[in-house]
KOLVEX-375119 format. One record per atom (N, C-alpha, C): residue number from 1; residue in one letter; chain; atom name; y, x, z. Coordinates in steps of 0.05 Angstrom, whole numbers, m for minus. Atoms other than C-alpha are relative to their C-alpha. Layout:
BEGIN
+------+------+--------+-------+--------+--------+--------+
! nulo ! nugu ! lumlum ! balum !      Y !      X !      Z !
+------+------+--------+-------+--------+--------+--------+
!  NUM !    A !      A !    CA !      Y !      X !      Z !
...
+------+------+--------+-------+--------+--------+--------+
//
This chain:
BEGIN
+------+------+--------+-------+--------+--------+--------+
! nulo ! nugu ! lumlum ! balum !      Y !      X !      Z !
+------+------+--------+-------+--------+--------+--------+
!    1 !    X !      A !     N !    m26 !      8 !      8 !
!    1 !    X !      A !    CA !   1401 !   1679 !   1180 !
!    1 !    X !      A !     C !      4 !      6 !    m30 !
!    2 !    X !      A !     N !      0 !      2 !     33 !
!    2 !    X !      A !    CA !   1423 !   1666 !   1110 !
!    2 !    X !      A !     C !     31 !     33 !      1 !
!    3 !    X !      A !     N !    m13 !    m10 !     20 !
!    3 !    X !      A !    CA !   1474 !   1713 !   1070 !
!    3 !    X !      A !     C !     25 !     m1 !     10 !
!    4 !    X !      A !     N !    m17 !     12 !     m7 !
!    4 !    X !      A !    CA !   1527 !   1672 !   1089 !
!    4 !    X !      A !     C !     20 !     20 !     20 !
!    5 !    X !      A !     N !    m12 !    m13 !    m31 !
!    5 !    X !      A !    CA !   1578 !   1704 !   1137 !
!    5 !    X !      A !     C !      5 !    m23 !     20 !
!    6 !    X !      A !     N !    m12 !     18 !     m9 !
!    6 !    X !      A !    CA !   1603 !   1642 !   1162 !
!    6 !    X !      A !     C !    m13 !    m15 !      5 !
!    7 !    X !      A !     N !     19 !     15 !    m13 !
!    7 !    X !      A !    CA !   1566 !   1611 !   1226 !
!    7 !    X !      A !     C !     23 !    m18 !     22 !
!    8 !    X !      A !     N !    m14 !     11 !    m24 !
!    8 !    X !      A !    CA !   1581 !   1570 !   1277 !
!    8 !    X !      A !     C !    m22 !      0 !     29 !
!    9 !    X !      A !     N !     27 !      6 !    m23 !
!    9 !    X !      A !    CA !   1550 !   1560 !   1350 !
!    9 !    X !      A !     C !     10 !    m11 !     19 !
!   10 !    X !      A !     N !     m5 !     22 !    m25 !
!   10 !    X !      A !    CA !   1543 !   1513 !   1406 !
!   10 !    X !      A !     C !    m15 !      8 !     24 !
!   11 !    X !      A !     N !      8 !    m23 !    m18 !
!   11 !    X !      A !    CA !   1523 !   1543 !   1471 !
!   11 !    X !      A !     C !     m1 !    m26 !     16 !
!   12 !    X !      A !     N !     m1 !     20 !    m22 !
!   12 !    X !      A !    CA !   1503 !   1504 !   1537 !
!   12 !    X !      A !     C !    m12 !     25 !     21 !
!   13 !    X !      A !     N !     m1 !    m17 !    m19 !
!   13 !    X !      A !    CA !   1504 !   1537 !   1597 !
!   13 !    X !      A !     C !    m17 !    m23 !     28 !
!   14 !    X !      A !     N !     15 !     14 !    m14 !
!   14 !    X !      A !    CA !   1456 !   1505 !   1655 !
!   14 !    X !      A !     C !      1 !     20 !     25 !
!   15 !    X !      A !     N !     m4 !    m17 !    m29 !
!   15 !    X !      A !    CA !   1464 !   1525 !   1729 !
!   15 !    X !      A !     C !    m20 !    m16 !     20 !
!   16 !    X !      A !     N !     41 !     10 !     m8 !
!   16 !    X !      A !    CA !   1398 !   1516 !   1769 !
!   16 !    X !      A !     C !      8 !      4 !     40 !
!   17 !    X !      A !     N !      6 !    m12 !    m27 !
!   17 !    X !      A !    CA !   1389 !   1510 !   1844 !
!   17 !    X !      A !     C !    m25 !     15 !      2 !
!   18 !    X !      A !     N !     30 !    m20 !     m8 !
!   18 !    X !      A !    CA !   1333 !   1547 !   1890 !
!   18 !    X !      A !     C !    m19 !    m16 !    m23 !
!   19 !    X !      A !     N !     21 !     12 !      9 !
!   19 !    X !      A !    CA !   1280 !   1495 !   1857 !
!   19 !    X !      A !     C !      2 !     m6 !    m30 !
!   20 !    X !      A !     N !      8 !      0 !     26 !
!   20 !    X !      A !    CA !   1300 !   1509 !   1777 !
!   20 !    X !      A !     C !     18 !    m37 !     m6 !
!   21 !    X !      A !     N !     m7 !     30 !     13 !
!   21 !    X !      A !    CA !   1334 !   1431 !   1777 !
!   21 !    X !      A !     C !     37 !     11 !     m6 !
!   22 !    X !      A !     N !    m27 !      3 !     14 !
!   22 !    X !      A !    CA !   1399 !   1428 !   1741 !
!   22 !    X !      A !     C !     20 !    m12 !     12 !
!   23 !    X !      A !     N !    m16 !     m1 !    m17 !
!   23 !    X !      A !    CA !   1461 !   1431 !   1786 !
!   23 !    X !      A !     C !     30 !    m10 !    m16 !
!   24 !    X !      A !     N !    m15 !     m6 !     20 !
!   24 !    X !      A !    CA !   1506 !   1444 !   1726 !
!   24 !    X !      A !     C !     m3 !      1 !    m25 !
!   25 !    X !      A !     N !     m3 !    m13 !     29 !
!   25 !    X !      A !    CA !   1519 !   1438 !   1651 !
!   25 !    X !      A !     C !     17 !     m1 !    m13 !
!   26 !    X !      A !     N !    m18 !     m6 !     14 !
!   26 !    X !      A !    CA !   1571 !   1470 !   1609 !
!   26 !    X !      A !     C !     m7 !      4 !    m30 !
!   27 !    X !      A !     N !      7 !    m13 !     31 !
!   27 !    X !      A !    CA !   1579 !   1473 !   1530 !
!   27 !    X !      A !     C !     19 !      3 !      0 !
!   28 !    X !      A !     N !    m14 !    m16 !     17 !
!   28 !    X !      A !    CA !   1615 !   1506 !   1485 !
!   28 !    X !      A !     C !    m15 !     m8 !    m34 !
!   29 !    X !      A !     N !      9 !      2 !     25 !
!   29 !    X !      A !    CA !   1628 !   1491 !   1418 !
!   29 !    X !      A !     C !     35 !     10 !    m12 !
!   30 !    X !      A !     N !    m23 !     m4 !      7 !
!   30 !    X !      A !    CA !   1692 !   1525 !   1388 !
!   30 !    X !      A !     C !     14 !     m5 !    m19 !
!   31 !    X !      A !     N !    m13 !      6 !     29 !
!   31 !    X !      A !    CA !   1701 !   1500 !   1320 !
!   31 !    X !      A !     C !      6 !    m32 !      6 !
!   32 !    X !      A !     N !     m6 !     33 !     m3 !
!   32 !    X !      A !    CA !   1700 !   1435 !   1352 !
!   32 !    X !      A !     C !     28 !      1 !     25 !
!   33 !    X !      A !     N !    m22 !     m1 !    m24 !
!   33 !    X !      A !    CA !   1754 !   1455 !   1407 !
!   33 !    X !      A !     C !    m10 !     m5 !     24 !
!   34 !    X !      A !     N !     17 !     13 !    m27 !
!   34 !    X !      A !    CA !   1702 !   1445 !   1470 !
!   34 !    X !      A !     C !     m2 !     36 !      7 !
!   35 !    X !      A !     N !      4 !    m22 !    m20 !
!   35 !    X !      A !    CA !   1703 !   1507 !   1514 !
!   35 !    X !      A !     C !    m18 !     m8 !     32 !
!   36 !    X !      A !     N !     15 !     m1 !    m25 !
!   36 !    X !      A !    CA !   1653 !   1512 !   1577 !
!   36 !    X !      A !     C !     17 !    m33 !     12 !
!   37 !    X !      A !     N !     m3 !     19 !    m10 !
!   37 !    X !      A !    CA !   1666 !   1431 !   1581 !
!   37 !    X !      A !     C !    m25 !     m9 !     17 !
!   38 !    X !      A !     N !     29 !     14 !    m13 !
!   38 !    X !      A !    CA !   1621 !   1399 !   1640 !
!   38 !    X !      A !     C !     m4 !    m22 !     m9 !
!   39 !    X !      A !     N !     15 !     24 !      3 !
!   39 !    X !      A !    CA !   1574 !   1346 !   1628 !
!   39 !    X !      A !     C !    m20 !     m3 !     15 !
!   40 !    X !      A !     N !      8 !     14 !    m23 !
!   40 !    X !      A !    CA !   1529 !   1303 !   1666 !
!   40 !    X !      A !     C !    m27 !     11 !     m8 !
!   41 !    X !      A !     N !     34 !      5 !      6 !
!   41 !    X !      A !    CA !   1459 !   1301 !   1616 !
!   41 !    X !      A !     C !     11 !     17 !    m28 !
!   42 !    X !      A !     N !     m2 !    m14 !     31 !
!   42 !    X !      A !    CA !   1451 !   1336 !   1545 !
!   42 !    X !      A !     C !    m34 !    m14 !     m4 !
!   43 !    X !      A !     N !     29 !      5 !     20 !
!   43 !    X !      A !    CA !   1394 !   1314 !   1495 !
!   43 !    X !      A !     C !      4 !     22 !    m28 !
!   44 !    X !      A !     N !      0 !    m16 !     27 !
!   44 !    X !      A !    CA !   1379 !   1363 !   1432 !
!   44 !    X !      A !     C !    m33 !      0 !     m7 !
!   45 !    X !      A !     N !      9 !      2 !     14 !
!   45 !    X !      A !    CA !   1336 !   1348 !   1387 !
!   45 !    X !      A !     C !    m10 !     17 !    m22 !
!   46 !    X !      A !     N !      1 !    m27 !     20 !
!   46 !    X !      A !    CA !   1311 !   1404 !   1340 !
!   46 !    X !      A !     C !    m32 !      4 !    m17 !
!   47 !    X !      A !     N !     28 !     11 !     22 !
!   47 !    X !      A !    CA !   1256 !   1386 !   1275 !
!   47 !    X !      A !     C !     m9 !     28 !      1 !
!   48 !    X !      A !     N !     20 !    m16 !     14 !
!   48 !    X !      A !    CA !   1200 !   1440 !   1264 !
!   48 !    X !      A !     C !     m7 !      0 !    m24 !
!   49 !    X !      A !     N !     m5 !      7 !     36 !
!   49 !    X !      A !    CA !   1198 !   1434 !   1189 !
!   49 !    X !      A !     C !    m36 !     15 !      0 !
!   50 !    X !      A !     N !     17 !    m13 !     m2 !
!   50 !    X !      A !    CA !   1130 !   1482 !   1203 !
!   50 !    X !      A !     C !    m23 !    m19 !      9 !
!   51 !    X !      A !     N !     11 !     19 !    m14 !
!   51 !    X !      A !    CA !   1097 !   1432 !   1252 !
!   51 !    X !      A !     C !      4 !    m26 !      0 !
!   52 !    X !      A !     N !     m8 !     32 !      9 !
!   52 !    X !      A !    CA !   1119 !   1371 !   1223 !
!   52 !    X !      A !     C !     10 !    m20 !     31 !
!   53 !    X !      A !     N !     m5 !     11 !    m35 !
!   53 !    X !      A !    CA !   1144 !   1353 !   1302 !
!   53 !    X !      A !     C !     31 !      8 !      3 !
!   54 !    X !      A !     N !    m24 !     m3 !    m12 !
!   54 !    X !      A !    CA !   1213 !   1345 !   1337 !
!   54 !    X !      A !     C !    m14 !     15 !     27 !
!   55 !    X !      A !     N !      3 !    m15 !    m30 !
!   55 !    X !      A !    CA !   1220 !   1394 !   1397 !
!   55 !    X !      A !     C !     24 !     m6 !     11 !
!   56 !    X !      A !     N !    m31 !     19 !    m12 !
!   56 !    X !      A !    CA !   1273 !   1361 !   1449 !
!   56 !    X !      A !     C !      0 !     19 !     37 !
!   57 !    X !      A !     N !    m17 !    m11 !    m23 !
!   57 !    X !      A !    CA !   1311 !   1395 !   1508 !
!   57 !    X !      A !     C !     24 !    m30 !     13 !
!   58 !    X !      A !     N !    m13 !     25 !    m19 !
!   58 !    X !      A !    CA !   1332 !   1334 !   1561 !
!   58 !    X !      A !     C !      7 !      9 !     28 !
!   59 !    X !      A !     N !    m10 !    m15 !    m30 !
!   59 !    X !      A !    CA !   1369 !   1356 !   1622 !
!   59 !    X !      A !     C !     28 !    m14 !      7 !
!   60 !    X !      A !     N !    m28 !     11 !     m9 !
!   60 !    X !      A !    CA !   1413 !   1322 !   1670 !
!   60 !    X !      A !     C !      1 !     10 !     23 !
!   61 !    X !      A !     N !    m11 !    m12 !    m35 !
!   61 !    X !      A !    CA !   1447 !   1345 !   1735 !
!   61 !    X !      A !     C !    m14 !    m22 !     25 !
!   62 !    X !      A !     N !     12 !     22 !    m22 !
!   62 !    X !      A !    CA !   1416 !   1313 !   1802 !
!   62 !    X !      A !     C !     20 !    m20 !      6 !
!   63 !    X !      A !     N !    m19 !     14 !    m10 !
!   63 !    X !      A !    CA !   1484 !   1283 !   1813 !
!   63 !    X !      A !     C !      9 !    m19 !    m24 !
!   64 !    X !      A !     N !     m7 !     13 !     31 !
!   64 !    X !      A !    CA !   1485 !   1247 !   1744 !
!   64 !    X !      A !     C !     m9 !    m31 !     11 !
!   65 !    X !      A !     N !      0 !     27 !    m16 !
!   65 !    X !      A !    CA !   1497 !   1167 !   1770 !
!   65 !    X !      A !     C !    m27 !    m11 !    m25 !
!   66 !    X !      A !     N !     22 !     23 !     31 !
!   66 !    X !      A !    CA !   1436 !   1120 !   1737 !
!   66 !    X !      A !     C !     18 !    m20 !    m13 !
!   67 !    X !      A !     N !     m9 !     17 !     12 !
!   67 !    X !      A !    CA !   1483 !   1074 !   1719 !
!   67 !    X !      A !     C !     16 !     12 !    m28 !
!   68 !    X !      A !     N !     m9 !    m22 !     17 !
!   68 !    X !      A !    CA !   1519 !   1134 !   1678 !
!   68 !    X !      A !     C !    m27 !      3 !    m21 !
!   69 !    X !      A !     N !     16 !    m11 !     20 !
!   69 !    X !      A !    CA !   1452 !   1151 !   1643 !
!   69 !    X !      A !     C !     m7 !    m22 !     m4 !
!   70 !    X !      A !     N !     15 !     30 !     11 !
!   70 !    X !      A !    CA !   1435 !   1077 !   1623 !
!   70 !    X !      A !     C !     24 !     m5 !    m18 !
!   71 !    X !      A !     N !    m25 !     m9 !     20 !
!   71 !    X !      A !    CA !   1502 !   1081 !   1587 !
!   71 !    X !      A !     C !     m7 !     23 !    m17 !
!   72 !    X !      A !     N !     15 !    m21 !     23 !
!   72 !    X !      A !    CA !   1483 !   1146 !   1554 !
!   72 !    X !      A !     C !    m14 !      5 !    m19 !
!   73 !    X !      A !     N !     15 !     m8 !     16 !
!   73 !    X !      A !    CA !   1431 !   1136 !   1534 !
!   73 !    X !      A !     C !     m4 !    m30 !    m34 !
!   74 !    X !      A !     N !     m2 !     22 !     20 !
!   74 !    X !      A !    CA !   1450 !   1071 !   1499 !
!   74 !    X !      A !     C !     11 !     12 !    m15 !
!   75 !    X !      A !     N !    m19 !     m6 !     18 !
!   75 !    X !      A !    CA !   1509 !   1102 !   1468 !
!   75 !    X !      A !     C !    m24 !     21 !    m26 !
!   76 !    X !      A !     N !     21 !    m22 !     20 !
!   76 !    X !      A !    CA !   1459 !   1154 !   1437 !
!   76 !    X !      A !     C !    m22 !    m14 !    m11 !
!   77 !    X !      A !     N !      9 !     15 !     24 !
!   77 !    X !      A !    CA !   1422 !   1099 !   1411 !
!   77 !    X !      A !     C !      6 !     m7 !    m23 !
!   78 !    X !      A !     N !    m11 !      9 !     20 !
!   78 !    X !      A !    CA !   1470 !   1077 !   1379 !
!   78 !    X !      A !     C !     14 !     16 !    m22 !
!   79 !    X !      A !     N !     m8 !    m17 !     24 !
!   79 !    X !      A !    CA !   1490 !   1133 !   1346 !
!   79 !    X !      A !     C !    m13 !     14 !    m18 !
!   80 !    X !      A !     N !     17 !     m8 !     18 !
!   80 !    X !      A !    CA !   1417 !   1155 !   1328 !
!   80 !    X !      A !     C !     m2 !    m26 !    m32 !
!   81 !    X !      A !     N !      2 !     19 !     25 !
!   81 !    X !      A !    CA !   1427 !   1088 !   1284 !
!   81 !    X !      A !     C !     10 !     12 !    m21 !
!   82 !    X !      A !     N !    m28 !    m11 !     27 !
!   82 !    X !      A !    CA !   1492 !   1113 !   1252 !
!   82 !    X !      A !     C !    m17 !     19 !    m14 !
!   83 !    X !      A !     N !     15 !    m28 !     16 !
!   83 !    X !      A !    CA !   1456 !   1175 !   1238 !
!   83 !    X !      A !     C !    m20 !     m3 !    m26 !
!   84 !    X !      A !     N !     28 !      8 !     13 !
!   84 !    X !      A !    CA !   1392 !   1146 !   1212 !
!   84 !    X !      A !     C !      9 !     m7 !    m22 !
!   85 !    X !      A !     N !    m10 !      2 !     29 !
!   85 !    X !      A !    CA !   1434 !   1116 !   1159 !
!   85 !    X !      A !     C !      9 !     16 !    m14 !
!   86 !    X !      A !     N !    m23 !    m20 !     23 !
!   86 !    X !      A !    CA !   1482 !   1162 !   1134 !
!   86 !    X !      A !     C !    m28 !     29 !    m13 !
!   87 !    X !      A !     N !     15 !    m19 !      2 !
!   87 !    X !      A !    CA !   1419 !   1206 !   1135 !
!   87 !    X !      A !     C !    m17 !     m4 !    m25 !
!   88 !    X !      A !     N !     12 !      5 !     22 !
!   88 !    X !      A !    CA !   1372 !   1166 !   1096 !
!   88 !    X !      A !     C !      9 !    m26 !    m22 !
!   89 !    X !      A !     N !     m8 !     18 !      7 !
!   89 !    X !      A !    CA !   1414 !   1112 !   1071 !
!   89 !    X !      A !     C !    m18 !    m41 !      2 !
!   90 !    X !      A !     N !     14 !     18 !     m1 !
!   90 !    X !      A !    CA !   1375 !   1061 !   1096 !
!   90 !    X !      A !     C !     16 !    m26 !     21 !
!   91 !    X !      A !     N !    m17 !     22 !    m20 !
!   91 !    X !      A !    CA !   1419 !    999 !   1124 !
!   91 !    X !      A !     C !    m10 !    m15 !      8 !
!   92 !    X !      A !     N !     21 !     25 !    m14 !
!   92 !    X !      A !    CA !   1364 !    950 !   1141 !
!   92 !    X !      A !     C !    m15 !     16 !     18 !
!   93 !    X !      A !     N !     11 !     m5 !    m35 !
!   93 !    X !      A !    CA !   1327 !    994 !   1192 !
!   93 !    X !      A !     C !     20 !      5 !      7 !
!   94 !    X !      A !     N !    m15 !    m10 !    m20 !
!   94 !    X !      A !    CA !   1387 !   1026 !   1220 !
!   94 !    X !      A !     C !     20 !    m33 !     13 !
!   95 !    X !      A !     N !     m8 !     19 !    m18 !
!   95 !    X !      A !    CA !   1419 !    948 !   1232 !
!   95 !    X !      A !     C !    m27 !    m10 !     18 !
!   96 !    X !      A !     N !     24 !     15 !    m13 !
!   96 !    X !      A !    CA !   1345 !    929 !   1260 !
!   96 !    X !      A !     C !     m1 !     23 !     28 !
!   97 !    X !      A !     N !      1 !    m13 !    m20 !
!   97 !    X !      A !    CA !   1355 !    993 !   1300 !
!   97 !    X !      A !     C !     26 !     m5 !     26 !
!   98 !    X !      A !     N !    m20 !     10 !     m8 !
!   98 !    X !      A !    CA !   1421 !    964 !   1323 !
!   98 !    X !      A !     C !     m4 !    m27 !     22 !
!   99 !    X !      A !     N !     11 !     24 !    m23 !
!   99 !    X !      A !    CA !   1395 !    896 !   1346 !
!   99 !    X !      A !     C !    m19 !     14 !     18 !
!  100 !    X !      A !     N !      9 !    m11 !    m24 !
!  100 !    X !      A !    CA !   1344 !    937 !   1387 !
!  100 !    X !      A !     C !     21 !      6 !     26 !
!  101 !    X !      A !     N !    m13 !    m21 !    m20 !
!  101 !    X !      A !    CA !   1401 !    975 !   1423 !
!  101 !    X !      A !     C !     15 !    m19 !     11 !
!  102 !    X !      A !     N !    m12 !     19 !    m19 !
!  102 !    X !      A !    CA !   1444 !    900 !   1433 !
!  102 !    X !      A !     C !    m18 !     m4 !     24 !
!  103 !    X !      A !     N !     11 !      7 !    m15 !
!  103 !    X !      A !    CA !   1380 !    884 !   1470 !
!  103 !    X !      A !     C !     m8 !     10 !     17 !
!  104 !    X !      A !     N !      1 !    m28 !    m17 !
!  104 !    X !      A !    CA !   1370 !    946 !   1506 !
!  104 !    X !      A !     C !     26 !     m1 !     23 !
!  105 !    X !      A !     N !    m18 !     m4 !    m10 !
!  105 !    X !      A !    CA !   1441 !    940 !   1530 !
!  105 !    X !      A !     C !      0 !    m27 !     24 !
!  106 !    X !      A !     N !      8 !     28 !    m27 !
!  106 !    X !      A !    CA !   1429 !    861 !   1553 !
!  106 !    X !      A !     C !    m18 !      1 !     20 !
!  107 !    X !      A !     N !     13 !      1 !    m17 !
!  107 !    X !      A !    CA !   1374 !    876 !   1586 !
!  107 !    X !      A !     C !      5 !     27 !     26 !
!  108 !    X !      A !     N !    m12 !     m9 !    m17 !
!  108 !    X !      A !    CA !   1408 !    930 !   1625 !
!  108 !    X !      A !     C !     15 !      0 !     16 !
!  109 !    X !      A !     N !    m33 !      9 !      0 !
!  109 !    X !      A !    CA !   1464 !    891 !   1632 !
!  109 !    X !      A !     C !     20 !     24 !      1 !
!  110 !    X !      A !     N !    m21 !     m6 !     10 !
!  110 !    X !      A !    CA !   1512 !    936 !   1610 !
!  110 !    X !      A !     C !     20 !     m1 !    m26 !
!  111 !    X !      A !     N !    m13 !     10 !     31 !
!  111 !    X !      A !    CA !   1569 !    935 !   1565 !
!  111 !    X !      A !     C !      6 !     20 !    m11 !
!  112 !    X !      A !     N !     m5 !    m29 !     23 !
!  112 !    X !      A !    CA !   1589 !    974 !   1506 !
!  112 !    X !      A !     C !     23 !      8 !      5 !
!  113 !    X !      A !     N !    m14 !     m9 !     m9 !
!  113 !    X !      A !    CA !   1638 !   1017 !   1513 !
!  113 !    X !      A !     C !     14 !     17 !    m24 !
+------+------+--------+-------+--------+--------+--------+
//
């Protein structure tokens, strides 16, 4: 930890049956106003700067509908776009990443939301 006094933290809480599968998951994030809110699935993402590799934590509850995670996981496409730009300013992949995710969605048939 840096110097800094001033952190923040985001907490997830995962509740396991006998067999370790994911029953439950709660975050917390307090600067954002989210207290022990449930959710269905979480994705986190987290660069190795060491290992030049993403390390990813994917976990959804057994009771999480597929039609629910085909939605999800669109929306989180579409926001890895947003991201991708504001990140590297790059507006021609992140719209090319965009038409991926219309076609992703047609061929799911679902709609945006």
């Amino acid at each position: 930890m840096s110097n800094n006094p001033l952190t923040s933290e985001i907490k997830i809480v995962v509740e396991l049956d006998d067999n370790r599968v994911p029953e439950k998951l709660k975050w917390t994030a307090r600067d954002g106003g989210v207290v022990a809110e449930e959710s269905k699935a979480v994705m986190l993402s987290v660069w190795d700067s060491k290992a030049q590799e993403s390390m990813r934590i994917d976990l959804w509850t057994k009771d999480m509908p597929v039609d629910e995670m085909k939605v999800f996981y669109h929306q989180t496409l579409v926001s890895m776009a947003d991201t991708f730009e504001r990140a590297t300013g790059d507006k021609k992949m992140s719209e090319t990443m965009k038409d991926f995710c219309d076609y992703f969605a047609e061929k799911l048939e679902i709609t945006k939301k």
